[in-house]
Backbone as CSV, one residue per row, in Angstrom:
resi,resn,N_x,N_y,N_z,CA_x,CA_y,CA_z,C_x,C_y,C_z
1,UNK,-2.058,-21.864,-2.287,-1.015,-22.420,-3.093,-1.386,-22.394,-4.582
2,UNK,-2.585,-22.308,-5.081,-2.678,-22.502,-6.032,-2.525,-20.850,-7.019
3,UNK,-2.326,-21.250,-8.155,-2.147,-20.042,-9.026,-2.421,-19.865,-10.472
4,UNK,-3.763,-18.795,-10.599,-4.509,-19.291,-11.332,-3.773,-18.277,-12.441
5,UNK,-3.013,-17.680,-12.341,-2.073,-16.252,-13.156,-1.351,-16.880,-13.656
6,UNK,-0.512,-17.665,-12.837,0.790,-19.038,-13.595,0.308,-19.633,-14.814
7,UNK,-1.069,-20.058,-14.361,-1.888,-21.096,-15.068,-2.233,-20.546,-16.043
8,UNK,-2.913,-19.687,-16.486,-3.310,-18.763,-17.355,-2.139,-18.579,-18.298
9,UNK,-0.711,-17.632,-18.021,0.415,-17.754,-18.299,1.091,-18.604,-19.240
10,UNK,0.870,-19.724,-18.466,1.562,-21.031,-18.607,0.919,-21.910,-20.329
11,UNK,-0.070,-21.585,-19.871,-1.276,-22.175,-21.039,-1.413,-21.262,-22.144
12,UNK,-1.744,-20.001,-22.054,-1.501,-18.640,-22.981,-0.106,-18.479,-23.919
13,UNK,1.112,-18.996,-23.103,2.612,-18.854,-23.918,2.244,-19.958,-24.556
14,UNK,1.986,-21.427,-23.663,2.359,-22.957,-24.431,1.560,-22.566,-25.907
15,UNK,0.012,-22.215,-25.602,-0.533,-22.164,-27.125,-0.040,-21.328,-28.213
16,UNK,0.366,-20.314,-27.644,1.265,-19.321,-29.036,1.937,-19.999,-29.928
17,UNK,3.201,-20.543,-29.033,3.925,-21.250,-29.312,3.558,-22.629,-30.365
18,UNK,2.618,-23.276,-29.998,1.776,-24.219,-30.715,1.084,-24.023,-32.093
19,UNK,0.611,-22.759,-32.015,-0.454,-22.164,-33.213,0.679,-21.626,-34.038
20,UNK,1.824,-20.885,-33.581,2.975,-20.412,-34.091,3.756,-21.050,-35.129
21,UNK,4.119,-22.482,-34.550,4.282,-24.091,-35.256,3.572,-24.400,-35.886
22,UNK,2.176,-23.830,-36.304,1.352,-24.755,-36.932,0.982,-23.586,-37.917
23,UNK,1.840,-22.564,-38.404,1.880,-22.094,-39.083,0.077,-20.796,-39.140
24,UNK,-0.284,-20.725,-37.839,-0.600,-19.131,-37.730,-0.269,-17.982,-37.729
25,UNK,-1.068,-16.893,-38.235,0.181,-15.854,-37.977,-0.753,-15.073,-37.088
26,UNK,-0.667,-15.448,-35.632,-0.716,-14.749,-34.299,0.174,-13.735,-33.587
27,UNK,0.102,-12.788,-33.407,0.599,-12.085,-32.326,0.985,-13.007,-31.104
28,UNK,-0.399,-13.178,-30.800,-0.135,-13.544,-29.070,-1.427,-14.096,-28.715
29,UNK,-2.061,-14.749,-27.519,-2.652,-15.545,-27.208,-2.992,-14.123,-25.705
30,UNK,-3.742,-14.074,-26.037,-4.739,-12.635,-25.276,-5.133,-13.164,-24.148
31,UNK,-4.477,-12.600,-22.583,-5.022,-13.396,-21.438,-6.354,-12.381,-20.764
32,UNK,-7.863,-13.056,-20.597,-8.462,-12.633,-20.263,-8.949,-11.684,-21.413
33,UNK,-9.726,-10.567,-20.949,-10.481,-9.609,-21.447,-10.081,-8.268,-21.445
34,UNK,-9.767,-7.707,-22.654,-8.940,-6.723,-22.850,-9.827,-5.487,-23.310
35,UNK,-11.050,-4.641,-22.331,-11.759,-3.896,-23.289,-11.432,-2.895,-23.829
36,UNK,-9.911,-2.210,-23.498,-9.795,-0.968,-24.314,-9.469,-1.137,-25.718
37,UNK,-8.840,-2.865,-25.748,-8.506,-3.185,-27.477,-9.432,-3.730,-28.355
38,UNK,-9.190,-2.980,-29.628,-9.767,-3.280,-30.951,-9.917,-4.890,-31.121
39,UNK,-10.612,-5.331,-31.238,-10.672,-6.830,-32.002,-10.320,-6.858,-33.210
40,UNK,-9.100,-7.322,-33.279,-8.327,-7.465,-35.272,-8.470,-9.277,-35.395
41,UNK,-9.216,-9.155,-36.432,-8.417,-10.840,-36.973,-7.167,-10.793,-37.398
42,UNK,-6.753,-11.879,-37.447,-6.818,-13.004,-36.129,-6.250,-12.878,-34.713
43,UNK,-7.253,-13.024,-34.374,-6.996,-12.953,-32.740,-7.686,-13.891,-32.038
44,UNK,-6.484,-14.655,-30.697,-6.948,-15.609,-30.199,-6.852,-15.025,-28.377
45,UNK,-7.845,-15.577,-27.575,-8.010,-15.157,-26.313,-8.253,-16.103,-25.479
46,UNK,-7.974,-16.280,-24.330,-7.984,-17.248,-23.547,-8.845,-16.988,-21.950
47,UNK,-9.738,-17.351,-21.210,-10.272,-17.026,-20.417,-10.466,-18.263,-19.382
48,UNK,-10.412,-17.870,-17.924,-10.651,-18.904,-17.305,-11.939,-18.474,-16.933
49,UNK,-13.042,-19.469,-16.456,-14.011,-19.673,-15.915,-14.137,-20.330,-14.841
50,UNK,-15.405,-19.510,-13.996,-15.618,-20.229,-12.632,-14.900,-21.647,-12.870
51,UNK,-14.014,-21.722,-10.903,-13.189,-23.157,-11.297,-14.134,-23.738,-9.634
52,UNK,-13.355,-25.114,-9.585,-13.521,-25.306,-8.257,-12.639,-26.351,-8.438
53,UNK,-12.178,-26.744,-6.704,-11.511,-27.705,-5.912,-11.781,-29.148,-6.774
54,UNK,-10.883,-29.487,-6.617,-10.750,-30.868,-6.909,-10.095,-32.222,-6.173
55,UNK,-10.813,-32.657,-5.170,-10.374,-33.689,-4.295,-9.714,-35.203,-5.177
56,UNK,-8.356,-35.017,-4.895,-7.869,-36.180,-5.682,-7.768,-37.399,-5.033
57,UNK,-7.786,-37.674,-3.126,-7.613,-38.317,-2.687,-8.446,-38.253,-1.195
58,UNK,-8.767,-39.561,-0.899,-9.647,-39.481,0.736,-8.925,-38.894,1.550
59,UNK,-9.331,-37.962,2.337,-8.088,-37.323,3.122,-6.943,-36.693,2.552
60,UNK,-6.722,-35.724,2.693,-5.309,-35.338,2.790,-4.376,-34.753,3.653
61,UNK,-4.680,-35.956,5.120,-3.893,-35.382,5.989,-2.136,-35.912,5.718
62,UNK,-1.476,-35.038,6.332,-0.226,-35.012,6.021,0.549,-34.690,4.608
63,UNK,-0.597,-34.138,3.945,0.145,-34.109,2.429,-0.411,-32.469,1.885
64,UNK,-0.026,-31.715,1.264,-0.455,-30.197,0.852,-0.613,-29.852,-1.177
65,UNK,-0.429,-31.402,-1.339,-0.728,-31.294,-2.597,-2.128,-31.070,-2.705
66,UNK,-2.441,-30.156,-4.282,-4.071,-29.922,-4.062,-4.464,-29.767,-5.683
67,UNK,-5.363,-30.184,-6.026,-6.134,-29.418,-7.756,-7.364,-29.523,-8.024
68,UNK,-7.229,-28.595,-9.032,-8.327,-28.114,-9.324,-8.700,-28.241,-10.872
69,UNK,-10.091,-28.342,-10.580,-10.498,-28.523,-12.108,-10.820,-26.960,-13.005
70,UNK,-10.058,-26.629,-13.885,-10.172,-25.209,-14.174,-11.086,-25.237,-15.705
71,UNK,-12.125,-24.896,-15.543,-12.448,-24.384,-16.962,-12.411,-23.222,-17.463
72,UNK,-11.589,-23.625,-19.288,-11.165,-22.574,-19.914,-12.140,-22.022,-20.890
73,UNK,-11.221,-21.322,-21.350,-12.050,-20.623,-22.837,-11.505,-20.065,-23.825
74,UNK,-11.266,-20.871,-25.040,-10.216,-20.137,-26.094,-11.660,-19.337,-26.624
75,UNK,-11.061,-17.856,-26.705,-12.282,-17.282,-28.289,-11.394,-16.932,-29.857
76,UNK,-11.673,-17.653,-31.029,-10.736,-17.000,-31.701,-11.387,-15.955,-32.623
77,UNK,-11.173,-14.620,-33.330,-11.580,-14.086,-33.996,-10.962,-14.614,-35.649
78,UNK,-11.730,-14.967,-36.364,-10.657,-14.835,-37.681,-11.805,-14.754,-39.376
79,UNK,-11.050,-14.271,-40.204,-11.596,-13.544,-41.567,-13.241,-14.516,-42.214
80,UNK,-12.885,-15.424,-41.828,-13.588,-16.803,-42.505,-14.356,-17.594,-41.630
81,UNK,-15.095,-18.658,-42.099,-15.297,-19.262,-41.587,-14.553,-21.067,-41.634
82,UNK,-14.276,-20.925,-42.639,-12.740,-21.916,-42.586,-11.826,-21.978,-41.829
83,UNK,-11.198,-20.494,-41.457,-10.028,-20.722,-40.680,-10.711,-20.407,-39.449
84,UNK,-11.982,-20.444,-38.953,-12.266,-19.802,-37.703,-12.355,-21.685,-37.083
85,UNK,-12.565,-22.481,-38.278,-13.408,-23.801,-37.823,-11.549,-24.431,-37.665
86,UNK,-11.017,-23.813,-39.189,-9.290,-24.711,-38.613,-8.589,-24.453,-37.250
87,UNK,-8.961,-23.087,-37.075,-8.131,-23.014,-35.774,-8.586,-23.272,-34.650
88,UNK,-9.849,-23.623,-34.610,-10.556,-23.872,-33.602,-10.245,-25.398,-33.252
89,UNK,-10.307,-26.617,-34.325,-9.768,-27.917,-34.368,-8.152,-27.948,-34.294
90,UNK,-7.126,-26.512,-34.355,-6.075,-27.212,-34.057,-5.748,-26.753,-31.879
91,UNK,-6.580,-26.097,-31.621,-6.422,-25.717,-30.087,-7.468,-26.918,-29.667
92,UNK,-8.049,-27.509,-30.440,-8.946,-28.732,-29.449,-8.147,-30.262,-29.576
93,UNK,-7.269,-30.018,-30.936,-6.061,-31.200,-30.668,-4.877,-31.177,-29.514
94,UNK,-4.494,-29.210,-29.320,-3.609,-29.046,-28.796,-3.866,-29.528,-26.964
95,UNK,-5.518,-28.988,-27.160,-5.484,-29.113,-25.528,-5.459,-30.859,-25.228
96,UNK,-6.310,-31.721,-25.957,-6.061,-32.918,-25.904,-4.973,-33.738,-25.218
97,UNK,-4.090,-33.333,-26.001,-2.580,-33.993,-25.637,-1.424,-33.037,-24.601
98,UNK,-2.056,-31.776,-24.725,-0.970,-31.226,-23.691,-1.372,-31.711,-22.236
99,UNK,0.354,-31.525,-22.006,0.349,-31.669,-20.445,1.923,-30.925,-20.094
100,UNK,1.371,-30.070,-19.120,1.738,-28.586,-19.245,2.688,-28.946,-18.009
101,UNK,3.643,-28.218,-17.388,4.135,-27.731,-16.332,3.825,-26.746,-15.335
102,UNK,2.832,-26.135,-14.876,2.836,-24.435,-14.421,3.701,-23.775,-13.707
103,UNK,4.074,-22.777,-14.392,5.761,-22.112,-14.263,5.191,-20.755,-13.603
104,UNK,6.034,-20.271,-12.402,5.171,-19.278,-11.995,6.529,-17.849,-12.950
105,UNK,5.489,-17.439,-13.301,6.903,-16.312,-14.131,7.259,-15.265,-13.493
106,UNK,7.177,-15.156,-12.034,8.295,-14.477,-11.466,9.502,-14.725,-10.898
107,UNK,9.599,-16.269,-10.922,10.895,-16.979,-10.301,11.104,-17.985,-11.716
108,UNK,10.255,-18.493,-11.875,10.442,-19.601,-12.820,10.082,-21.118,-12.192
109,UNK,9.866,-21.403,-11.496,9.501,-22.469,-10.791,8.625,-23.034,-11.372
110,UNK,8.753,-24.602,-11.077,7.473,-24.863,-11.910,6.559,-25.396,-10.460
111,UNK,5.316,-25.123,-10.519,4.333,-25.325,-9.225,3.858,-26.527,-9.383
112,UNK,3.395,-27.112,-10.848,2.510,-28.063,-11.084,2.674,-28.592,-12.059
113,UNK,1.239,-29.100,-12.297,1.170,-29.210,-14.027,-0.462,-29.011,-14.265
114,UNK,-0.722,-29.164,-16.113,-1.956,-28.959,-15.938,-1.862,-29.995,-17.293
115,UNK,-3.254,-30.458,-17.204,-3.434,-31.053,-18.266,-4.659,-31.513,-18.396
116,UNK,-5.612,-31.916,-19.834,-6.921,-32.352,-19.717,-7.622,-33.843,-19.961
117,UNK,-7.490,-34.472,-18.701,-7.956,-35.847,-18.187,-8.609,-36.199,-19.248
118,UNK,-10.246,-35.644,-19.751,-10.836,-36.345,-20.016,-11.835,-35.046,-21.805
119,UNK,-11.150,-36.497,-22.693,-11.456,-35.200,-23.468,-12.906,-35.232,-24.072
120,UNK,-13.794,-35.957,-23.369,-15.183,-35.642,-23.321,-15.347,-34.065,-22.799
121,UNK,-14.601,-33.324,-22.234,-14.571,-32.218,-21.629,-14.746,-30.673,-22.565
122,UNK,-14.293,-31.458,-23.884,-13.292,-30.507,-24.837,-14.770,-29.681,-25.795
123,UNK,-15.480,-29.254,-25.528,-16.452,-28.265,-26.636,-16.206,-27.256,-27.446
124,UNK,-16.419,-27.670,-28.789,-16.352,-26.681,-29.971,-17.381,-26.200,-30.599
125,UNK,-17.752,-24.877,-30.867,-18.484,-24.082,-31.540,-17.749,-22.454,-32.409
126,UNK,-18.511,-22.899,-33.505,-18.010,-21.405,-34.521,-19.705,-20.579,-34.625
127,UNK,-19.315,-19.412,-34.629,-20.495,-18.504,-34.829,-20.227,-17.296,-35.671
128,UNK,-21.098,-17.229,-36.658,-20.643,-16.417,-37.608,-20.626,-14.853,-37.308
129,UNK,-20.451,-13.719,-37.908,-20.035,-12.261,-37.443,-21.956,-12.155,-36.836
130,UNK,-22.570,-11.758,-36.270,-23.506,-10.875,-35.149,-23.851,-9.905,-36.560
131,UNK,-23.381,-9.170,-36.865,-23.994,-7.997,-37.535,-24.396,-8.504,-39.060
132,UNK,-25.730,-8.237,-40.144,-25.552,-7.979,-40.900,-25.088,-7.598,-41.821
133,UNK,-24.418,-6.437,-42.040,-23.373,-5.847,-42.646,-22.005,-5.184,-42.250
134,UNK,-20.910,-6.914,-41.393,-20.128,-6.023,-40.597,-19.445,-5.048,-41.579
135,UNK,-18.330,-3.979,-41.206,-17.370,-3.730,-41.865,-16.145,-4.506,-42.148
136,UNK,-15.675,-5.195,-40.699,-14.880,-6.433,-40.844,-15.506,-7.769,-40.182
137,UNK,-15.516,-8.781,-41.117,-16.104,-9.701,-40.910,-15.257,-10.889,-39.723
138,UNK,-15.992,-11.082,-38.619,-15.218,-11.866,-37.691,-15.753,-12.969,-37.103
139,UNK,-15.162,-14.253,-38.043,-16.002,-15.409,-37.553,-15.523,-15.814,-36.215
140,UNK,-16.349,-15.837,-35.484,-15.820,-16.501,-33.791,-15.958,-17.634,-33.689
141,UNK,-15.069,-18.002,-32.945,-15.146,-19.751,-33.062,-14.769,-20.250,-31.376
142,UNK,-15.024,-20.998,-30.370,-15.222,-20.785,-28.949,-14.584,-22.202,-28.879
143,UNK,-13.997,-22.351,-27.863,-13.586,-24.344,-27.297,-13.146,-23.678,-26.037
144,UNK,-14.012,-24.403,-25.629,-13.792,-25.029,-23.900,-13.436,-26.181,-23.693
145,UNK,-13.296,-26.277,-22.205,-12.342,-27.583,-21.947,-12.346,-27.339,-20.250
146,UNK,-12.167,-28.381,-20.214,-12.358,-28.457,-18.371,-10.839,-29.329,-18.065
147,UNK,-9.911,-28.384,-17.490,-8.545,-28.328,-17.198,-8.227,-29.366,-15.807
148,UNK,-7.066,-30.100,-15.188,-6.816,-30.023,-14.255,-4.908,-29.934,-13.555
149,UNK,-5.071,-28.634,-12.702,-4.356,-28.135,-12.579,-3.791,-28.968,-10.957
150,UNK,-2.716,-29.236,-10.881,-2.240,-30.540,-9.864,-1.379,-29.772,-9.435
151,UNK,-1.095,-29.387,-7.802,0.036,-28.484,-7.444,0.979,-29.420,-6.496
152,UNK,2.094,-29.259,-6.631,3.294,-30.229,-6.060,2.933,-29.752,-4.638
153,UNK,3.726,-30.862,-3.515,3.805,-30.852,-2.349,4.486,-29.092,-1.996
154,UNK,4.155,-28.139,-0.996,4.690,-27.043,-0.999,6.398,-27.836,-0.211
């Protein structure tokens, strides 16, 4: 029942949309790992990481609701190290307070929701460009967060 593509999806549009409002100028919110593409600043990417089960209740006989704790991974690429640190603090406000729906986007349904319980969860780090003398300079800036994704009764 669970669906970690929805989820991905679901979380990947909501943030566009968010960074979009908050006056970035993003393309798009990059699901997973894309190796045939160029890395351009600014660019933001989203990754899930090993997840596991999440028992919400003793037993669950008679009931098919189920979640999971999903950890993510925004990476952002961008020119500076200013805006690598701003945008990095506005996706660690965003994940804070969202609380998502998960919409599966081939019907539209919504399955669940997702949202992050506990924002001791939420880790930020910026790291400056790797190379000495890049040609384009790309400060990376990383936030994780440990998700939980709650799926309705089937």
């Amino acid at each position: 029942m669970a669906n970690e593509l929805a989820e991905r999806h679901t979380l990947a549009a909501a943030m566009k949309t968010y960074l979009q409002a908050r006056g970035w100028n993003i393309d798009g919110v990059y699901e997973g790992f894309k190796v045939e593409q160029t890395i351009e600043v600014p660019t933001v990417s989203l990754y899930f990481l090993p997840s596991r089960y999440y028992e919400l209740q003793m037993g669950r006989e008679g009931t098919s609701e189920k979640s999971f704790n999903r950890r993510i991974q925004f990476d952002t690429y961008m020119e500076s190290e200013d805006r690598s640190i701003a945008i990095r603090d506005d996706i660690a406000d965003y994940l804070d307070s969202a609380f998502l729906n998960i919409v599966d986007p081939l019907n539209s349904n919504v399955l669940g929701t997702l949202q992050c319980p506990d924002s001791e969860t939420i880790r930020l780090d910026t790291l400056p460009p790797n190379l000495t003398e890049p040609k384009i300079k790309r400060w990376r800036s990383v936030v994780q967060a440990t998700l939980l994704a709650h799926y309705f009764q089937a």
